[in-house]
Phi, psi and omega in degrees: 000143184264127180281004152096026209223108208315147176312148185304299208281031187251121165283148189270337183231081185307136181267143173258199185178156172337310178288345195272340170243011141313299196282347178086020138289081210266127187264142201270351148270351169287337229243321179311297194283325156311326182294307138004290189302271163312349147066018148233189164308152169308330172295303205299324169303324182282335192266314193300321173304318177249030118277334171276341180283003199261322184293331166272344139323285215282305150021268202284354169282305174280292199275003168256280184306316167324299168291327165296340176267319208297309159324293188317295155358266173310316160293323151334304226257331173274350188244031187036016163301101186241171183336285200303344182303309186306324192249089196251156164295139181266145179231028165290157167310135187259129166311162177257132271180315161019268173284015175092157192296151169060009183295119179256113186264157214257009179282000000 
């Protein structure tokens, strides 16, 4: 039953980073301290905010992930890789199956 009392393992006051508003997570003291900074309301520091986390995407999409596939690419294609090279059928060992998905036998 829950005492309504936060998880041991949750920090009460979570730190954030660069990736997390890569991923479009905007943490809600940032959103504080923008409002703060900036000397306006909360919504409006919350729509500024999250055009700038929308804006540091797209950023980090064109002048970084781009380029690095673009690399990436290209060195493959000098290293005679191609796609289907990338994608092979496993050939590791297989469970026994026998007896239907998830049946666990006790040998």
């Amino acid at each position: 039953m829950h005492s309504g009392s936060s998880a041991p393992n949750r920090d009460e006051n979570p730190k954030w980073n660069v990736s997390n508003l890569l991923r479009g997570i905007t943490p809600k003291s940032m959103m504080t301290e923008w409002s703060v900074v900036f000397w306006t309301t909360m919504s409006i520091a919350k729509t500024v905010l999250h055009k700038f986390v929308g804006y540091l995407g797209t950023q980090a999409s064109e002048l970084i992930w781009k380029p690095w596939y673009s690399a990436t690419i290209a060195w493959e294609q000098t290293q005679g890789i191609s796609a289907k090279d990338k994608t092979s059928k496993y050939t590791g060992p297989r469970g026994d199956w026998s007896q239907g998905y998830c049946y666990i036998t006790g040998d």
